[in-house]
NUTOR-513153 format. One record per residue: residue in three letters; z, y, x of N, C-alpha, C in turn; residue number from 1. Coordinates in nm, 2 decimals, padded with zeros to 4 digits. Each point is the difference from the previous one (the first is absolute). Example, Ala and Ser with C-alpha at 12.3 -4.5 7.8 and 13.67 -1.06 7.14 Angstrom:
2
@resn ALA; n.pz 00.78; n.py -00.57; n.px 01.32; ca.pz 00.00; ca.py 00.12; ca.px -00.09; c.pz 00.00; c.py 00.12; c.px 00.09; resi 1;
@resn SER; n.pz -00.07; n.py 00.11; n.px -00.04; ca.pz 00.00; ca.py 00.11; ca.px 00.09; c.pz 00.08; c.py 00.11; c.px -00.08; resi 2;
***
This chain:
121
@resn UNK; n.pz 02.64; n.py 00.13; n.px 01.72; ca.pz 00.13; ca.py -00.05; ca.px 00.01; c.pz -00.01; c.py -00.15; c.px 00.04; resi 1;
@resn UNK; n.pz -00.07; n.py -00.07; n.px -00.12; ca.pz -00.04; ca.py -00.09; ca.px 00.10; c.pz -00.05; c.py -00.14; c.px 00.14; resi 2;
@resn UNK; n.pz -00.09; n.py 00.14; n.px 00.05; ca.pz -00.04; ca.py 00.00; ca.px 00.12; c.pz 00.10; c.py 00.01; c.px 00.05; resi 3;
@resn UNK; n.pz 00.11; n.py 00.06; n.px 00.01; ca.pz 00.12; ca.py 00.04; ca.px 00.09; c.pz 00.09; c.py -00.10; c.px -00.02; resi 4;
@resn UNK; n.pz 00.00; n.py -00.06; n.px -00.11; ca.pz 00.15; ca.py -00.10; ca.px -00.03; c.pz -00.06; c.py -00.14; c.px 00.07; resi 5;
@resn UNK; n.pz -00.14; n.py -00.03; n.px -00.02; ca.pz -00.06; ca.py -00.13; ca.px 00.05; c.pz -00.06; c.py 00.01; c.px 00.10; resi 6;
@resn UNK; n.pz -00.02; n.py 00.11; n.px 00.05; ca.pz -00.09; ca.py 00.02; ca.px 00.16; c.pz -00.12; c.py -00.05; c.px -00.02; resi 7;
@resn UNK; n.pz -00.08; n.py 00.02; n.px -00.14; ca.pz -00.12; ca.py 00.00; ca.px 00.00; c.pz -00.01; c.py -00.14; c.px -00.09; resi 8;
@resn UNK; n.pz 00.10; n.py -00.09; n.px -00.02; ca.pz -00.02; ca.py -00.14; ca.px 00.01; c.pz -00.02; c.py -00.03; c.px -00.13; resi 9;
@resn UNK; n.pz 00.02; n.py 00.11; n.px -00.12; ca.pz -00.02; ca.py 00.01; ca.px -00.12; c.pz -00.16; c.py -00.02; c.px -00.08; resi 10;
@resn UNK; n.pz -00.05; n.py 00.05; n.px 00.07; ca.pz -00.12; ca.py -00.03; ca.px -00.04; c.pz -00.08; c.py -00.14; c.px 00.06; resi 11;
@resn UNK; n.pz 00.07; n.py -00.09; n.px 00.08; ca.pz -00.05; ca.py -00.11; ca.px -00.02; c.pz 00.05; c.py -00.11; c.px -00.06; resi 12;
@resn UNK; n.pz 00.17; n.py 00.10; n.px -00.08; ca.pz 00.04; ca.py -00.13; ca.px -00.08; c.pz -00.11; c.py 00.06; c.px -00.18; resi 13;
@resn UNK; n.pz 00.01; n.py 00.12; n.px 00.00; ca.pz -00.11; ca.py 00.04; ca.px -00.11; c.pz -00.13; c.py -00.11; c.px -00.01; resi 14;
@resn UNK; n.pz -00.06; n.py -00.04; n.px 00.09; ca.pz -00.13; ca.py -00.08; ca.px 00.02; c.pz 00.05; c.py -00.11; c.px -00.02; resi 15;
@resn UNK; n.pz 00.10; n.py -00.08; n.px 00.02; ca.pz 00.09; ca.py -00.11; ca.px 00.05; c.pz 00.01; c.py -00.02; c.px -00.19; resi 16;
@resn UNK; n.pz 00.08; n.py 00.09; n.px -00.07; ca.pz 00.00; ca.py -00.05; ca.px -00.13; c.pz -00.13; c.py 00.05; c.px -00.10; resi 17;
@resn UNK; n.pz -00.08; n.py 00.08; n.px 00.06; ca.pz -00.14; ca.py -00.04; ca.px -00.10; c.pz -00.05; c.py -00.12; c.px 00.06; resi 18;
@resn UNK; n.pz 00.01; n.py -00.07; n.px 00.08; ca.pz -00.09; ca.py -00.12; ca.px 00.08; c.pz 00.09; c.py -00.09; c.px -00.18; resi 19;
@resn UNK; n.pz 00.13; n.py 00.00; n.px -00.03; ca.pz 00.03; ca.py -00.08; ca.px -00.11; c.pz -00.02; c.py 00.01; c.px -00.09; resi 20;
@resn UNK; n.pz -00.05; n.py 00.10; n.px -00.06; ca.pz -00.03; ca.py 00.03; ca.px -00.12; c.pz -00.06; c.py -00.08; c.px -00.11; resi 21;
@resn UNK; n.pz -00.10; n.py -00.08; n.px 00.08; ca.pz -00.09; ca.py -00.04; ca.px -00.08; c.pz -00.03; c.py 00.03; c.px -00.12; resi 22;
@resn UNK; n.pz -00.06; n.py 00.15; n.px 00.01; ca.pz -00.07; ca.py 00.08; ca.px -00.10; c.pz -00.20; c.py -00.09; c.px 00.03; resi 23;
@resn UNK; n.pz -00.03; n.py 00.04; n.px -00.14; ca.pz -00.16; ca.py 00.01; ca.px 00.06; c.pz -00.06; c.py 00.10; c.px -00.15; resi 24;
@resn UNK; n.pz -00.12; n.py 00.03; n.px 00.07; ca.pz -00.08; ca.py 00.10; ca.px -00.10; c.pz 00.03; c.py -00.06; c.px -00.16; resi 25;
@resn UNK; n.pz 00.05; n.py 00.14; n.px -00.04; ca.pz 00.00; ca.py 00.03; ca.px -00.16; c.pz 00.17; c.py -00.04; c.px -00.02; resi 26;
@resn UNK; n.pz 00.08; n.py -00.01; n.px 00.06; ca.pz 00.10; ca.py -00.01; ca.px -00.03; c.pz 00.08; c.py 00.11; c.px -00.02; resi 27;
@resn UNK; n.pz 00.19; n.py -00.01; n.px 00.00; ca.pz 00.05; ca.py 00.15; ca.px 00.01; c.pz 00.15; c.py -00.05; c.px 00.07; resi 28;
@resn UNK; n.pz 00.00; n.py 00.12; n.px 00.04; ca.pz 00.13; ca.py 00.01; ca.px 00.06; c.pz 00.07; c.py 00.11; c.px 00.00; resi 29;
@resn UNK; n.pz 00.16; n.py 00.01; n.px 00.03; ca.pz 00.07; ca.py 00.10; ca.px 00.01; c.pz 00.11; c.py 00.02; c.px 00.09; resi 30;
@resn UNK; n.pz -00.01; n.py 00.13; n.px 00.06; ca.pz 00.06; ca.py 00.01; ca.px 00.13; c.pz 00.13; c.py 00.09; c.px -00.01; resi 31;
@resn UNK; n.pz 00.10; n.py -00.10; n.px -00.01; ca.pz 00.13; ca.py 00.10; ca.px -00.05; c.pz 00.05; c.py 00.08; c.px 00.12; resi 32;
@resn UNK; n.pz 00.02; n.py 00.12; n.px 00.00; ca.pz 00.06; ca.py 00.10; ca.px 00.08; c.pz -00.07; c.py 00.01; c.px 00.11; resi 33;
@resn UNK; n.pz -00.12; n.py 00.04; n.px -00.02; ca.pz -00.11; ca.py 00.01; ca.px 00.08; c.pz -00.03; c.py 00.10; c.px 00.07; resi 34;
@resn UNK; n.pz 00.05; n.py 00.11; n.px -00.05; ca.pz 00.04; ca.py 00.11; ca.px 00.06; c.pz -00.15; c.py 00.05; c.px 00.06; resi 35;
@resn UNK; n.pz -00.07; n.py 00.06; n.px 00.09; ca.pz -00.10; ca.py 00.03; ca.px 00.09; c.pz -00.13; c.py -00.09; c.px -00.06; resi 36;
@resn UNK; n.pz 00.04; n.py -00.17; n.px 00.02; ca.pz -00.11; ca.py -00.05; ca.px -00.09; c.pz -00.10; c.py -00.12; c.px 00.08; resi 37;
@resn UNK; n.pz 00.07; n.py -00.01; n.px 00.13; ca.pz -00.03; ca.py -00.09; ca.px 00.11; c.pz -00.02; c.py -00.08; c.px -00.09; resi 38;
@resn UNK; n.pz 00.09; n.py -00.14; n.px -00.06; ca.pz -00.08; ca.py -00.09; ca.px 00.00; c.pz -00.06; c.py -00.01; c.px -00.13; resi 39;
@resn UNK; n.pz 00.00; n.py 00.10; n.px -00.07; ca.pz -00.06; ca.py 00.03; ca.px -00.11; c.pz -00.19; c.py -00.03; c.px 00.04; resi 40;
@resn UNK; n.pz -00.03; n.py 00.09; n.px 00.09; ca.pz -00.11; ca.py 00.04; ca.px 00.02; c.pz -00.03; c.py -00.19; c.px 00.08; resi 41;
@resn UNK; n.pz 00.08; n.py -00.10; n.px 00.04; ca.pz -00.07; ca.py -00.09; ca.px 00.02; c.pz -00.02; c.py -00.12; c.px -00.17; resi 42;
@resn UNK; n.pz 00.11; n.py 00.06; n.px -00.02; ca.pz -00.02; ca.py -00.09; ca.px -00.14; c.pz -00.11; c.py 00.03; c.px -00.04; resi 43;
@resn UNK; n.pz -00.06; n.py 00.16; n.px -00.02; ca.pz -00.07; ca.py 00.05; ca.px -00.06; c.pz -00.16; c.py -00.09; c.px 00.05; resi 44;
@resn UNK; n.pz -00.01; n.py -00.01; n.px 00.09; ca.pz -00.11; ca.py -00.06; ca.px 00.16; c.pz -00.01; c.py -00.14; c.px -00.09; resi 45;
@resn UNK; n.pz 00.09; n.py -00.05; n.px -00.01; ca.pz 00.03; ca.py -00.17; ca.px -00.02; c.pz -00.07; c.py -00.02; c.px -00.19; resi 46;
@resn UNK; n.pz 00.04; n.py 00.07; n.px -00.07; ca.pz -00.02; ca.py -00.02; ca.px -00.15; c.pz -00.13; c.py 00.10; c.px 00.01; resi 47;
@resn UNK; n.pz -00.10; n.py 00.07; n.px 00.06; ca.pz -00.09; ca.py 00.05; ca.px -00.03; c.pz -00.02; c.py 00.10; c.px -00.14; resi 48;
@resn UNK; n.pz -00.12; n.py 00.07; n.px 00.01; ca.pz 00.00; ca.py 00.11; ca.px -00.11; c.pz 00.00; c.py -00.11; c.px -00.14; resi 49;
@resn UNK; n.pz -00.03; n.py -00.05; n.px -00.04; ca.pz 00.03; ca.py -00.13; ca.px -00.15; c.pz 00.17; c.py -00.02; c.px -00.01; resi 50;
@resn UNK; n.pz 00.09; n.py 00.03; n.px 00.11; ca.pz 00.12; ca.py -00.04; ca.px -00.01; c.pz 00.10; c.py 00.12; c.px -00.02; resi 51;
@resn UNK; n.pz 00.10; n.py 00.01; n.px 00.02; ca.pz 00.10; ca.py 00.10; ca.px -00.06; c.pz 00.16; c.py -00.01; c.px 00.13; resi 52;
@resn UNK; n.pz 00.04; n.py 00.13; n.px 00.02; ca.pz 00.13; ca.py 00.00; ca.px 00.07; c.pz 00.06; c.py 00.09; c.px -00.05; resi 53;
@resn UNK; n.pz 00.12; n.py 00.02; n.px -00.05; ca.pz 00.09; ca.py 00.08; ca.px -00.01; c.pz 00.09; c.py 00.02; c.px 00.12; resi 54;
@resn UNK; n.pz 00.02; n.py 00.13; n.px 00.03; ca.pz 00.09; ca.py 00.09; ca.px 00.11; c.pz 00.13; c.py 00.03; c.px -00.06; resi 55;
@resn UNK; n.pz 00.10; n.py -00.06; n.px 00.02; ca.pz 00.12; ca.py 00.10; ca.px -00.07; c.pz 00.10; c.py 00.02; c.px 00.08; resi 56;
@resn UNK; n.pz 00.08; n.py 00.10; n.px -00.01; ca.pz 00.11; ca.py 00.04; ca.px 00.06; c.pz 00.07; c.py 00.10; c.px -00.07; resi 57;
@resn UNK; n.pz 00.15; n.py 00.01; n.px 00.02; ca.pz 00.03; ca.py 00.08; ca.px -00.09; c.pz 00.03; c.py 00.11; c.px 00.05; resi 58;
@resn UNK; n.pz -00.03; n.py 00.07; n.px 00.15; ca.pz -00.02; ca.py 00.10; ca.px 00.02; c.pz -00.10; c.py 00.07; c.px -00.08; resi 59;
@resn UNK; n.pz -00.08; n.py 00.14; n.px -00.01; ca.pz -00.10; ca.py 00.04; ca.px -00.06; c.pz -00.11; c.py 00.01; c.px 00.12; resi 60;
@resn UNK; n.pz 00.09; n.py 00.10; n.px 00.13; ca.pz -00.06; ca.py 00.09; ca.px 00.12; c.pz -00.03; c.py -00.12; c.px 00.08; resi 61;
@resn UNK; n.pz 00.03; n.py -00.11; n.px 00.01; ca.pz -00.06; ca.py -00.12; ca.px 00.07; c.pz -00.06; c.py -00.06; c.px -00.05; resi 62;
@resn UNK; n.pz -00.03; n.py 00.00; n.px -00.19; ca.pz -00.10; ca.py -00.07; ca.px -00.08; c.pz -00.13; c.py 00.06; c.px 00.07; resi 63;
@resn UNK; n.pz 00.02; n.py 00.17; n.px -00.04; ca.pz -00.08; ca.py 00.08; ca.px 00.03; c.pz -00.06; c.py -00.05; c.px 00.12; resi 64;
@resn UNK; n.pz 00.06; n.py 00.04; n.px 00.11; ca.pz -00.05; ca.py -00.03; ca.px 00.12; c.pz -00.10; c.py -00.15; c.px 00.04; resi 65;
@resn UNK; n.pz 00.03; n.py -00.11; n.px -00.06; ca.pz -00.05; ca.py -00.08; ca.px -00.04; c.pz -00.12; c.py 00.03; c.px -00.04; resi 66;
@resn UNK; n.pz -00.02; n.py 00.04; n.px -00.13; ca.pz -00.11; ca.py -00.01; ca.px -00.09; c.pz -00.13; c.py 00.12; c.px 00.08; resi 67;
@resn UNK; n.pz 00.09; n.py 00.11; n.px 00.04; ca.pz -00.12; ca.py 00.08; ca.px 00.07; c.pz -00.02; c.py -00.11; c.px 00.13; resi 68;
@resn UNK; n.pz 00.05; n.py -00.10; n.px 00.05; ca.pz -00.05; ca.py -00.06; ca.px 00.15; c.pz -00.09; c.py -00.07; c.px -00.04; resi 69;
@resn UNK; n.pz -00.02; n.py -00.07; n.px -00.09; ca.pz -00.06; ca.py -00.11; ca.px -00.10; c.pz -00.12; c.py 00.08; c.px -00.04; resi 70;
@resn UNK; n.pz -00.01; n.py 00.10; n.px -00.06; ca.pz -00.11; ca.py 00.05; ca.px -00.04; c.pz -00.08; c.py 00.08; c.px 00.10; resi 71;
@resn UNK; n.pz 00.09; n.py 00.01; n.px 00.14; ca.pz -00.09; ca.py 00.07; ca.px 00.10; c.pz -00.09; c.py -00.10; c.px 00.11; resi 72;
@resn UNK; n.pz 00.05; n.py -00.14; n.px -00.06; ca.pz -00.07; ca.py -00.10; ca.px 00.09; c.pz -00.06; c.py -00.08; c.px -00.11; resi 73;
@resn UNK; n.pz -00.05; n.py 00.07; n.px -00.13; ca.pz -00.14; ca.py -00.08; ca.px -00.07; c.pz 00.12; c.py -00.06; c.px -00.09; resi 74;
@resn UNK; n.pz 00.09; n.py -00.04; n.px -00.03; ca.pz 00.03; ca.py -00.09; ca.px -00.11; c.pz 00.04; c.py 00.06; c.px -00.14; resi 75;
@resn UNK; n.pz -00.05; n.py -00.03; n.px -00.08; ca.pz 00.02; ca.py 00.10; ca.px -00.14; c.pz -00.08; c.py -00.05; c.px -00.09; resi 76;
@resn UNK; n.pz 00.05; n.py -00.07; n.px -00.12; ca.pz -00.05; ca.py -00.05; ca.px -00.10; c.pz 00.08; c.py -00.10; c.px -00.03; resi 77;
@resn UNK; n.pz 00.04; n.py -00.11; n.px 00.07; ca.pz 00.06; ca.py -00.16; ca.px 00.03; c.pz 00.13; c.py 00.04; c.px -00.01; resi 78;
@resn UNK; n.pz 00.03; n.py 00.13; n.px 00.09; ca.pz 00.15; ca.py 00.04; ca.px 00.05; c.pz 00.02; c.py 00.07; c.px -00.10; resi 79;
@resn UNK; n.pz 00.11; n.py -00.04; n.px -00.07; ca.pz 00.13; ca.py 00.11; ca.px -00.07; c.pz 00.17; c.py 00.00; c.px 00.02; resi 80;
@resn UNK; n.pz 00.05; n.py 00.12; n.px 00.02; ca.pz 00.08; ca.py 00.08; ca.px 00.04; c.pz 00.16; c.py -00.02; c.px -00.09; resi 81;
@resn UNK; n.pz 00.08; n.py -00.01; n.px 00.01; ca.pz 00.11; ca.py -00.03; ca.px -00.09; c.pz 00.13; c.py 00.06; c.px 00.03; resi 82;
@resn UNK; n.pz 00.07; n.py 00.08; n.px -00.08; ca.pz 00.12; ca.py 00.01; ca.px 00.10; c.pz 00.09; c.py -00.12; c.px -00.11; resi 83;
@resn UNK; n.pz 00.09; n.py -00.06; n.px 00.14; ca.pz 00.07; ca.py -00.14; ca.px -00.09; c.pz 00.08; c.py -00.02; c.px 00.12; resi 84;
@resn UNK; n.pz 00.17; n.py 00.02; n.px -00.09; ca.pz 00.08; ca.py -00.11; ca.px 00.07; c.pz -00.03; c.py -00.13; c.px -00.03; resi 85;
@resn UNK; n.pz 00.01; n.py -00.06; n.px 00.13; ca.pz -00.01; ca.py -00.12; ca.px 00.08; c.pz 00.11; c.py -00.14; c.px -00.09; resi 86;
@resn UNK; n.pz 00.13; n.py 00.09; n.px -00.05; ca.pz 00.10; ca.py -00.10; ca.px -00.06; c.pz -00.05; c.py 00.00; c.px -00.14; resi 87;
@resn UNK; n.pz -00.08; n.py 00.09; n.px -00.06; ca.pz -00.02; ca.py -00.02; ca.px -00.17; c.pz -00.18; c.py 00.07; c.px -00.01; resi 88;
@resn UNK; n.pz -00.06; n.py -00.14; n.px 00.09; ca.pz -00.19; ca.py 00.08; ca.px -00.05; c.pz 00.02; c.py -00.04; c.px -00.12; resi 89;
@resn UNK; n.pz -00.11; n.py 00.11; n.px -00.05; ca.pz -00.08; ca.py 00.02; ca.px -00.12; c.pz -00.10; c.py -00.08; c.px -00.02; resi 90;
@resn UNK; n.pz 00.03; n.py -00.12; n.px 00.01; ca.pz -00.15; ca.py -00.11; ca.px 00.00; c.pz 00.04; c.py -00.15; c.px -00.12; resi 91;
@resn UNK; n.pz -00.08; n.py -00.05; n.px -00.06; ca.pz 00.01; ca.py -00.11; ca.px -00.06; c.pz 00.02; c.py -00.15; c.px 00.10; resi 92;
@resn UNK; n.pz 00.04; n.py -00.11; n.px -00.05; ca.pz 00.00; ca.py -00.11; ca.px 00.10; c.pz -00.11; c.py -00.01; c.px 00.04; resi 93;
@resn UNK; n.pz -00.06; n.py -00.06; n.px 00.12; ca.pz -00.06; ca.py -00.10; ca.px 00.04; c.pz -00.18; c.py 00.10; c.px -00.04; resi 94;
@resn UNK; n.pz 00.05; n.py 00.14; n.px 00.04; ca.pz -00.14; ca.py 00.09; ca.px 00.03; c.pz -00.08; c.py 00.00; c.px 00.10; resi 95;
@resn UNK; n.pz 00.03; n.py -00.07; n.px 00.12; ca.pz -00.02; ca.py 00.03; ca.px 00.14; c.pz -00.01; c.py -00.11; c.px 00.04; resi 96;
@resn UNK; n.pz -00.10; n.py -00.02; n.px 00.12; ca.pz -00.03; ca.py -00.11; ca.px 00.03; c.pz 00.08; c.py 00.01; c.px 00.14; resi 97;
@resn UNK; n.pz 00.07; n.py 00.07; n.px 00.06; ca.pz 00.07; ca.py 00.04; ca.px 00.13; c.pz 00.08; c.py 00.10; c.px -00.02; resi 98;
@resn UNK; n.pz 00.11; n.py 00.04; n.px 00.06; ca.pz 00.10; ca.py 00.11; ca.px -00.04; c.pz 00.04; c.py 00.01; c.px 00.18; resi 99;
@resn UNK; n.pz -00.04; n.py 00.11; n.px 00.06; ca.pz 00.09; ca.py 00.01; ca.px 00.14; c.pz 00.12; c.py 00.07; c.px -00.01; resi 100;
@resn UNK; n.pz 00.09; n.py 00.05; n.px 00.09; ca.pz 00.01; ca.py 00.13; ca.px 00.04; c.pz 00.07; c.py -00.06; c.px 00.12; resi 101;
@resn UNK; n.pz -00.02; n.py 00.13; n.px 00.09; ca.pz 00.02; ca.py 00.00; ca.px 00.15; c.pz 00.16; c.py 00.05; c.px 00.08; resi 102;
@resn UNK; n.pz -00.05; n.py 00.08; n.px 00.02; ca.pz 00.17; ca.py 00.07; ca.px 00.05; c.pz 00.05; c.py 00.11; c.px -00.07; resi 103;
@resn UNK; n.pz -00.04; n.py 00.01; n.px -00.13; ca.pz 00.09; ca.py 00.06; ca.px -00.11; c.pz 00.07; c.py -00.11; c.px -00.09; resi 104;
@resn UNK; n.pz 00.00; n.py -00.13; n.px 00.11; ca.pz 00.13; ca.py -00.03; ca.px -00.11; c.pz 00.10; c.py 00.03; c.px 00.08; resi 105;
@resn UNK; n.pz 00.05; n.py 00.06; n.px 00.14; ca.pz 00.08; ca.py 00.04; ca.px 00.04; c.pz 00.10; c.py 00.12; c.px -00.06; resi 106;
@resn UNK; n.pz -00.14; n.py 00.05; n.px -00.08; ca.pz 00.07; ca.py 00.11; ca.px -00.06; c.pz 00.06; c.py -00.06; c.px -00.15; resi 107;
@resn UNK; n.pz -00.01; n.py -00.09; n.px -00.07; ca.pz 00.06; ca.py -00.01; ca.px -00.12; c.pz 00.17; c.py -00.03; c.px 00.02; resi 108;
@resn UNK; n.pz 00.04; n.py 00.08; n.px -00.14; ca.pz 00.13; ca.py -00.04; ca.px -00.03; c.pz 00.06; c.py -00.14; c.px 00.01; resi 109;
@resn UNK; n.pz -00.05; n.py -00.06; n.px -00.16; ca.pz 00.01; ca.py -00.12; ca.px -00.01; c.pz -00.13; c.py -00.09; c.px 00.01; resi 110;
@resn UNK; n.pz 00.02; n.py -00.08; n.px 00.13; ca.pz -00.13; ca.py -00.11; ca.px 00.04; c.pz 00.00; c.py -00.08; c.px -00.10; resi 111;
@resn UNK; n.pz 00.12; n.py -00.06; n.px -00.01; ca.pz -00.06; ca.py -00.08; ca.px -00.13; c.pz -00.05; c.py 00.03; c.px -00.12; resi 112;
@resn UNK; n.pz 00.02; n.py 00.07; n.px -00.06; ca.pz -00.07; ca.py 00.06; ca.px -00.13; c.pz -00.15; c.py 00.03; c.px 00.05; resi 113;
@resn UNK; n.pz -00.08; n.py 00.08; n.px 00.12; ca.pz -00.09; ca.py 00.03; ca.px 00.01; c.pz -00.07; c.py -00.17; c.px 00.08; resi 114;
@resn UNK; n.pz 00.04; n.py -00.09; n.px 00.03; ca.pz -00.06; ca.py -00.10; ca.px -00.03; c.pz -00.05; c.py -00.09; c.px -00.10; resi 115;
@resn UNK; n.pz 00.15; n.py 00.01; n.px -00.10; ca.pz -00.03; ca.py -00.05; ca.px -00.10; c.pz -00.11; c.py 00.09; c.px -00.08; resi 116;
@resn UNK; n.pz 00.02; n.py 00.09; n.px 00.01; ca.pz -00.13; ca.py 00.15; ca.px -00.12; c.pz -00.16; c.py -00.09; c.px 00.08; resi 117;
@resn UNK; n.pz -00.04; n.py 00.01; n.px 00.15; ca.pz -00.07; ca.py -00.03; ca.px 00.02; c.pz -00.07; c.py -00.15; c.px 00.00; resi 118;
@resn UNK; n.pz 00.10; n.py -00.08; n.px -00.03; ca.pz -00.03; ca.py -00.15; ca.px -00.03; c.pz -00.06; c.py -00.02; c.px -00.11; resi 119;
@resn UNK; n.pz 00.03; n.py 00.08; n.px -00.08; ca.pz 00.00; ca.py 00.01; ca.px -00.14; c.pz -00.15; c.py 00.05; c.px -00.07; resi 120;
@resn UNK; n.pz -00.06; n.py 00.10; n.px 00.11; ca.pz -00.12; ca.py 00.07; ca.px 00.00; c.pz -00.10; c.py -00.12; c.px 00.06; resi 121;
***
């Protein structure tokens, strides 16, 4: 989907905001509504096996889908799986050294609440 709504152009805004991250080895991050797991798997690249990323979405079948893409291209151990609305994660302050999410905040209800939940993480 997408590929189809950006004409491909999504995946170089994906590159475009890991280029900000400024993650480095041993750190952690979390990728809210990550759905499939794109930039999960670069966070994952960026924090190395010493580091940690949580995947969450509150779908299950697109966690899923996720976690099997993730595990079919070597990543497993660093990476864990979460189902979590976006407006109320399940996380303590100030756990994460980075928090993304992409174009499932299109999908949220209330943006502000799932900003604020993620500022907060």
């Amino acid at each position: 989907m997408n590929d189809l709504m950006s004409f491909g152009v999504h995946r170089l805004w994906k590159q475009f905001a890991l280029s900000l991250t400024g993650l480095k080895a041993g750190q952690s991050a979390l990728d809210v509504a990550g759905g499939t797991g794109d930039l999960t798997r670069g966070l994952a690249r960026q924090v190395g096996k010493g580091g940690r990323v949580v995947l969450s979405d509150i779908n299950r079948s697109m966690l899923e889908a996720g976690r099997d893409r993730l595990l079919d291209a070597g990543y497993a151990g660093n990476v864990h799986c979460l189902v979590a609305d976006a407006e109320r994660l399940p996380f303590a302050d100030a756990c994460f050294d980075c928090v993304t999410i992409g174009f499932g905040l299109r999908n949220v209800t209330d943006k502000a609440a799932a900003l604020s939940s993620m500022y907060g993480s």
